[in-house]
C-alpha positions in Angstrom: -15.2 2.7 10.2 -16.5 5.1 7.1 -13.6 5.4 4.7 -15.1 7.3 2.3 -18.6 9.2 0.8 -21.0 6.6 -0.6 -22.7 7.0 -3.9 -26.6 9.0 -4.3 -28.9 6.7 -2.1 -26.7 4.6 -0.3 -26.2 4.8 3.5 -23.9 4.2 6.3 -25.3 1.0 8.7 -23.7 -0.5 11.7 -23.4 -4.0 11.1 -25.6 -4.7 14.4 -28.3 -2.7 13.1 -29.3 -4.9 10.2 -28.1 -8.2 11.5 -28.2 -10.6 14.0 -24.7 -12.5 14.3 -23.9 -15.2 16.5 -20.4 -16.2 18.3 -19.9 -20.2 18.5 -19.1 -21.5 22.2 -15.2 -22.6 23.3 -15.2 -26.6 23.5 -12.6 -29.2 25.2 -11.4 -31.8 23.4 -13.2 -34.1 26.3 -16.6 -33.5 24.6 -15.8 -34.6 21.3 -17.1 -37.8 20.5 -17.0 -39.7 17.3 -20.3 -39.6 16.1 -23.7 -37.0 16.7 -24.1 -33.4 16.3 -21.5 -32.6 13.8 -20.0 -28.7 14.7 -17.9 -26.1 12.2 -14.2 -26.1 12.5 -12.7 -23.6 9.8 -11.6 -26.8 7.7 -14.9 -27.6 7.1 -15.5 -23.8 4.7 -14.0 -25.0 1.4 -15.0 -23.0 -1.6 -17.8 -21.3 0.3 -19.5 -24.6 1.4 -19.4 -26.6 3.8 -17.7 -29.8 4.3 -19.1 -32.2 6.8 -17.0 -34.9 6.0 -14.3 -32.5 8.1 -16.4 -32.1 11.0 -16.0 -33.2 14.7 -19.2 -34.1 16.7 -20.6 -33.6 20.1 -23.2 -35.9 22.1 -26.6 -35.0 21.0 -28.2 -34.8 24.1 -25.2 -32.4 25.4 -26.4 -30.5 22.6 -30.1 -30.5 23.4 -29.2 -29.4 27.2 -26.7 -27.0 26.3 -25.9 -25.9 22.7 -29.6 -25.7 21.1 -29.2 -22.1 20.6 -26.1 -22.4 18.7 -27.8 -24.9 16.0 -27.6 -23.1 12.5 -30.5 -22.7 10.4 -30.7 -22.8 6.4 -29.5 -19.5 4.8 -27.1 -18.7 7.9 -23.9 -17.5 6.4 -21.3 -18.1 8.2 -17.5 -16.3 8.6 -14.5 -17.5 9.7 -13.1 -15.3 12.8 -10.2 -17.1 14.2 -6.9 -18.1 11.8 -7.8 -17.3 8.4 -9.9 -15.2 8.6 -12.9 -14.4 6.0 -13.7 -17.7 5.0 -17.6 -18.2 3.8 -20.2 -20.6 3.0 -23.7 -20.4 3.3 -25.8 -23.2 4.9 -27.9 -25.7 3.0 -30.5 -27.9 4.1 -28.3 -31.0 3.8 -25.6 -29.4 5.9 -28.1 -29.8 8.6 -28.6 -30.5 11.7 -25.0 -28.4 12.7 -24.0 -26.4 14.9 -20.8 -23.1 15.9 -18.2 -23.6 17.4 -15.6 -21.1 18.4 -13.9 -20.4 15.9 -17.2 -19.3 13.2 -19.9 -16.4 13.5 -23.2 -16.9 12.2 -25.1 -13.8 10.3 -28.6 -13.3 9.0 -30.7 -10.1 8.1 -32.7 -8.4 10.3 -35.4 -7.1 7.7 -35.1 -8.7 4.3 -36.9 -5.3 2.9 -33.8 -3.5 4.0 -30.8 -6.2 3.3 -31.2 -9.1 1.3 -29.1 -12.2 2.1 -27.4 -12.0 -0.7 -26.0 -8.6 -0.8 -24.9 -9.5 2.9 -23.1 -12.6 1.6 -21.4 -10.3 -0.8 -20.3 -7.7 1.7 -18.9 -10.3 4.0 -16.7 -11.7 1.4 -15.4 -7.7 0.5 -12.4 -5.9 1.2 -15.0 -3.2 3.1 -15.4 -5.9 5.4 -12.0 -7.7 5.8 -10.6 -3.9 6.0 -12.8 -3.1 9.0 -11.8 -6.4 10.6 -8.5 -6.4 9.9 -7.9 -3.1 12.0 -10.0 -4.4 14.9 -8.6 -8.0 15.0 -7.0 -8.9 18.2 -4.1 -11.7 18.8 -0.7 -12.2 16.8 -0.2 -16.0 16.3 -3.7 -16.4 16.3 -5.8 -13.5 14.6 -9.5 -13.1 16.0 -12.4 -10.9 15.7 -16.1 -11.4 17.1 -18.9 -9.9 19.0 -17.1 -6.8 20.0 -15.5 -5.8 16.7 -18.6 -6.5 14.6 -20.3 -3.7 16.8 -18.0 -1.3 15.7 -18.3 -2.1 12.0 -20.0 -0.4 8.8 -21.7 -2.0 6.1 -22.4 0.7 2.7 -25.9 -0.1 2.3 -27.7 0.7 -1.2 -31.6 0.3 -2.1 -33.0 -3.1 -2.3 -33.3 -2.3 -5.8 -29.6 -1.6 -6.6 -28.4 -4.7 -3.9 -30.7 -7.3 -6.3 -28.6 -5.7 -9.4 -25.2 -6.1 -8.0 -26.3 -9.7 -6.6 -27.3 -10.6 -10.4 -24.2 -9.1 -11.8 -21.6 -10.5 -9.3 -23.5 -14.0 -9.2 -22.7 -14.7 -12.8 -19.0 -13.7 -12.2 -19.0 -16.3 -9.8 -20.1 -19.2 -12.0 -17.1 -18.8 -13.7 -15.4 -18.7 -10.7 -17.1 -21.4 -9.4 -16.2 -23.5 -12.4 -12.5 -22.9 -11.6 -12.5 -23.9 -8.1 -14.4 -26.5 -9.3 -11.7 -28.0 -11.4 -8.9 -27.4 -8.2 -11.5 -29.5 -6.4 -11.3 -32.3 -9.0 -7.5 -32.1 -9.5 -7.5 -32.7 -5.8 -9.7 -35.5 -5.4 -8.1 -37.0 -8.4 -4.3 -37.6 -6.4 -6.5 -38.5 -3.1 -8.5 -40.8 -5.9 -5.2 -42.4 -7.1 -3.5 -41.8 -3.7 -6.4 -44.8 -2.3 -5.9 -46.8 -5.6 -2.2 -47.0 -4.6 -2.6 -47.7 -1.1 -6.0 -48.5 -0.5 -7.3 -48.2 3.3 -4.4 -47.4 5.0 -5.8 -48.8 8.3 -6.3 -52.0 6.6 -3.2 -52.0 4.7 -1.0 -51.5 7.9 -1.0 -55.5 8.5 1.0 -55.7 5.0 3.2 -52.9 5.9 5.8 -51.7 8.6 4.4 -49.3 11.1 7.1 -46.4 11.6 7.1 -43.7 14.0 7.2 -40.3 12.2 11.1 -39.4 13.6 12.2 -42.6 12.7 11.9 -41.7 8.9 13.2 -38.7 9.0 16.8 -36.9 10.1 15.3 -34.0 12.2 12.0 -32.8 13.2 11.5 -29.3 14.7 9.8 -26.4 14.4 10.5 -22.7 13.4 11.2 -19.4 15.6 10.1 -19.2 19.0 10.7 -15.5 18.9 8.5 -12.9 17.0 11.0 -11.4 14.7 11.5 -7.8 13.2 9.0 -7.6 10.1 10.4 -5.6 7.3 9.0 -4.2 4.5 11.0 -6.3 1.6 13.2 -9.1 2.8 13.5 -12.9 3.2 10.2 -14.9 3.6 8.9 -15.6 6.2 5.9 -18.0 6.6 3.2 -18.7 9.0 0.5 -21.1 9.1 -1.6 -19.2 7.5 0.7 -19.8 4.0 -0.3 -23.7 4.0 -4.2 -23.2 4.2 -4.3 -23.0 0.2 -3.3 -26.8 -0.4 0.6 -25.2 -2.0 3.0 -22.4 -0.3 1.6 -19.3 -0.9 4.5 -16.6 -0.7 1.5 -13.7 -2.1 0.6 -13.1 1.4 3.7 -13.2 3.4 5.6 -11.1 6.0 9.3 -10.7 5.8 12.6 -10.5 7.7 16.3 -9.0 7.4 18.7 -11.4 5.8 21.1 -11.4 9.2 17.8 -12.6 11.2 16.6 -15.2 8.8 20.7 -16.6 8.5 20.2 -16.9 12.7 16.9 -18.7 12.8 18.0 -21.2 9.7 20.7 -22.4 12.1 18.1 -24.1 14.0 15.7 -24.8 11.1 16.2 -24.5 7.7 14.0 -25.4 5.1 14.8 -26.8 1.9 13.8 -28.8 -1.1 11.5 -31.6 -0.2 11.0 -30.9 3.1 7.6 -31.3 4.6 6.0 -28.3 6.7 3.2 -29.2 9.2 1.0 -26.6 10.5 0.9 -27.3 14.4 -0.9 -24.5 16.4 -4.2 -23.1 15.5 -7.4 -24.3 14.2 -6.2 -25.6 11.0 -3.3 -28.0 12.7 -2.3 -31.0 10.8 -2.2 -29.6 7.3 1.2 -31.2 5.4 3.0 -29.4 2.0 6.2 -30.3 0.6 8.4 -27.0 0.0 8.8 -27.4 -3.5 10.6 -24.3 -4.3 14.4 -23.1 -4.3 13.5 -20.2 -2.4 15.3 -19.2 0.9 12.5 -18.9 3.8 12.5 -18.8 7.4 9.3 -20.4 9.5 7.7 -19.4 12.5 6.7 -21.5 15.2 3.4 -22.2 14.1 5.0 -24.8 11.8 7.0 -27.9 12.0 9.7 -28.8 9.9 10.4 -32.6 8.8 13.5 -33.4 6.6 12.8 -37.2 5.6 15.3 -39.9 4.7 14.9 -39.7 0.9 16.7 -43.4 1.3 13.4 -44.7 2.9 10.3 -42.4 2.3 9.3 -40.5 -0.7 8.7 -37.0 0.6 5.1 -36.6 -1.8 4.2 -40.0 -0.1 5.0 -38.8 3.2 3.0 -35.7 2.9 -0.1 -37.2 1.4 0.1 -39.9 4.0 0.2 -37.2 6.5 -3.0 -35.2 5.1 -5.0 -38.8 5.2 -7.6 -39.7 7.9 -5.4 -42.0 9.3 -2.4 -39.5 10.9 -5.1 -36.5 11.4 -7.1 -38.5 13.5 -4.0 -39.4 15.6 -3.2 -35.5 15.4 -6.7 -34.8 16.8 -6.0 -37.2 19.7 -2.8 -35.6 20.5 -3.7 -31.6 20.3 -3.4 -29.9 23.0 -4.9 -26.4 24.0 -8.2 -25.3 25.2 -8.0 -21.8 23.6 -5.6 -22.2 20.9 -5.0 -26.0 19.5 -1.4 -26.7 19.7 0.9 -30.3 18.5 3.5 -30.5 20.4 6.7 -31.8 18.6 7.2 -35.1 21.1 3.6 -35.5 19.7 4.4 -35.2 16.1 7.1 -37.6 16.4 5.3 -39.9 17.8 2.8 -40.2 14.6 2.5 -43.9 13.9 3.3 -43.7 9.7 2.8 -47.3 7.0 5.4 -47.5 4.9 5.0 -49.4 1.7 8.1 -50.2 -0.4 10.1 -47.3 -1.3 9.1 -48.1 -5.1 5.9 -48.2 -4.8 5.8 -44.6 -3.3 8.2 -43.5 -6.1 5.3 -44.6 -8.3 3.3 -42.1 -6.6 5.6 -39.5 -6.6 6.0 -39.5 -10.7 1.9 -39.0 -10.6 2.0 -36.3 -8.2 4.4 -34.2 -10.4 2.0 -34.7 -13.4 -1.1 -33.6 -11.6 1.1 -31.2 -10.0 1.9 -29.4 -13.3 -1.6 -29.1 -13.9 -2.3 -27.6 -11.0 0.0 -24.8 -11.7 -1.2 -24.1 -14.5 -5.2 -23.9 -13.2 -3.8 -21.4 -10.3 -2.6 -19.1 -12.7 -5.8 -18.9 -14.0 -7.8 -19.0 -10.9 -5.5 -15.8 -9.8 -6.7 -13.9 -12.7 -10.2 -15.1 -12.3 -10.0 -13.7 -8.6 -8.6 -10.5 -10.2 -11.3 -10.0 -12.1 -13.9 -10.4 -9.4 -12.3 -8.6 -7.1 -11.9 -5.8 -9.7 -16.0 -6.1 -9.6 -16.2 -6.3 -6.2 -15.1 -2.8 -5.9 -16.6 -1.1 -9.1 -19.8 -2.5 -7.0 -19.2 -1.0 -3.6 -18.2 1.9 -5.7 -21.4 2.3 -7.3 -20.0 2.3 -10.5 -21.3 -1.9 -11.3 -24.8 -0.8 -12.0 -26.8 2.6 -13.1 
């Protein structure tokens, strides 16, 4: 797809002509095994690097016999295709040894006199790419692009010389950038930091506490619309997993419904103030926010809906308790799927839950809103940051960055 003229010097090149990219392979659940080769899932991209702590792992010597190709190398960057899509990081030496999986694409330049690594990085992460993508993409619930779509696709290539300027210009923007997601990052650790100060190891701690099943501390789980509705262009929210990848609920990105449609599907399942929505199909499964807001939304099936009993469980405890190791893990044991990873709800009730005294989590809760105020603040800022290098991105692909 070549949307437009290109400046003096540049040129037109299909992706496939200037790099070598790489699908992972499908996996069962069966061959995951709790230590070995770790391999990418798309929760282990955060902030364009990878985190291993995230990963699942494979037997090495299935991967010797059968997966050796699909070990990454330092310098592969890598792109989410499958969810949310887009998602980078490159790979460093201490990521290593790790391999694809499904769900990620591996690239790497051909000819480093023609495309450095760098100004490929840069493209991946631009709206020339996601554009491109996002009109070949297949699926609905699940959005996907690989192979087949990447050998349709354009990259705006400009001399070596002009690809090392952009790279210096843009890679100073991002330090600032960099700095801000930086500071999310530690704003997060800091509630997971006081979250184990509170309640310590919560496998350990289970021996002081009641073990709960998940339905049994709350008034009614279930999950949104079975039924694709009728997108509008204004209307009522209506979210998706794909608005509780960002650790809050993101209502920038979000499709929406008629007001008669969304009154029909609330019947079933309403959201409302300190609820807890759990992503349940899709790579990033298991992911917990509390709907903090006042604002009317519908859900779609891809989430589950848990309204807890505020007389028992504090609903910032029971989400934080449902992000830690200790319910994911369970989560990974239930999925379901072999194309597209799916909790059922008769899993998610089932989710064995500790719970401390009600004070206690209170206690928590108070922190949470203080952090949480903080964190407001640092988004606004991170939105104008990304403004800014988006507003970069394209003055570069425009030819207008450098002379």
């Amino acid at each position: 797809m070549k949307e437009r003229e290109l400046p003096t010097g540049w040129k037109w090149k299909k992706i496939e002509d200037v790099t070598f990219f790489q699908e992972g392979p499908g996996l069962l659940k069966s061959q995951f095994r709790d230590s070995g080769i770790p391999f990418l899932n798309i929760r282990t991209l955060v902030n364009e690097r990878i985190d291993k702590s995230k990963c699942q792992f494979l037997d090495p010597t299935e991967v010797e016999n059968n997966y050796g190709h699909f070990l990454l190398n330092a310098g592969d960057i890598i792109v989410s295709s499958s969810g949310s899509l887009g998602k980078t990081a490159v790979v460093q030496p201490d990521d290593l040894p790790i391999m694809l999986n499904t769900s990620v694409i591996r690239f790497r330049t051909k000819d480093k006199s023609v495309l450095t690594d760098q100004f490929l990085h840069i493209f991946l992460k631009s709206r020339y790419f996601s554009k491109q993508f996002l009109h070949l993409k297949t699926g609905t619930a699940q959005l996907n692009f690989g192979p087949t779509h990447l050998k349709q696709m354009y990259l705006p290539l400009p001399p070596l010389s002009v690809q090392r300027q952009i790279v210096a210009v843009l890679e100073q923007a991002k330090v600032v950038k960099r700095q801000r997601q930086e500071a999310d990052a530690l704003t997060g650790a800091l509630l997971q930091s006081v979250f184990r100060e509170m309640f310590g190891d919560l496998v350990r701690n289970v021996r002081e506490w009641d073990i709960v099943k998940l339905e049994s501390i709350c008034t009614k789980i279930t999950d949104g619309t079975h039924v694709t509705p009728t997108y509008i262009e204004k209307g009522v929210p209506f979210l998706s997993v794909k608005n509780l990848t960002k650790g809050y609920l993101d209502f920038d990105d979000v499709k929406y419904i008629s007001e008669s449609e969304h009154r029909y599907i609330t019947k079933r399942s309403k959201p409302e103030r300190g609820d807890i929505l759990l992503t349940k199909v899709g790579v990033n499964y298991g992911i917990a926010e509390i709907v903090d807001v006042e604002t009317e939304f519908s859900i779609f099936v891809s989430l589950a809906l848990l309204k807890p009993k505020f007389e028992i469980v504090d609903p910032y405890y029971l989400k934080h308790c449902i992000n830690s190791d200790f319910v994911y893990r369970q989560a990974q044991n239930r999925i379901s799927g072999i194309g597209v990873p799916d909790l059922h709800l008769i899993e998610i009730k089932q989710f064995e839950i500790p719970l401390p005294p009600l004070a206690i989590q209170q206690q928590f809760a108070q922190i949470v809103a203080s952090v949480e105020a903080l964190r407001e603040k640092q988004r606004a800022s991170g939105v104008e940051i990304e403004g800014l290098f988006e507003g970069l991105m394209q003055r570069a692909f425009a030819g207008e960055l450098v002379a």
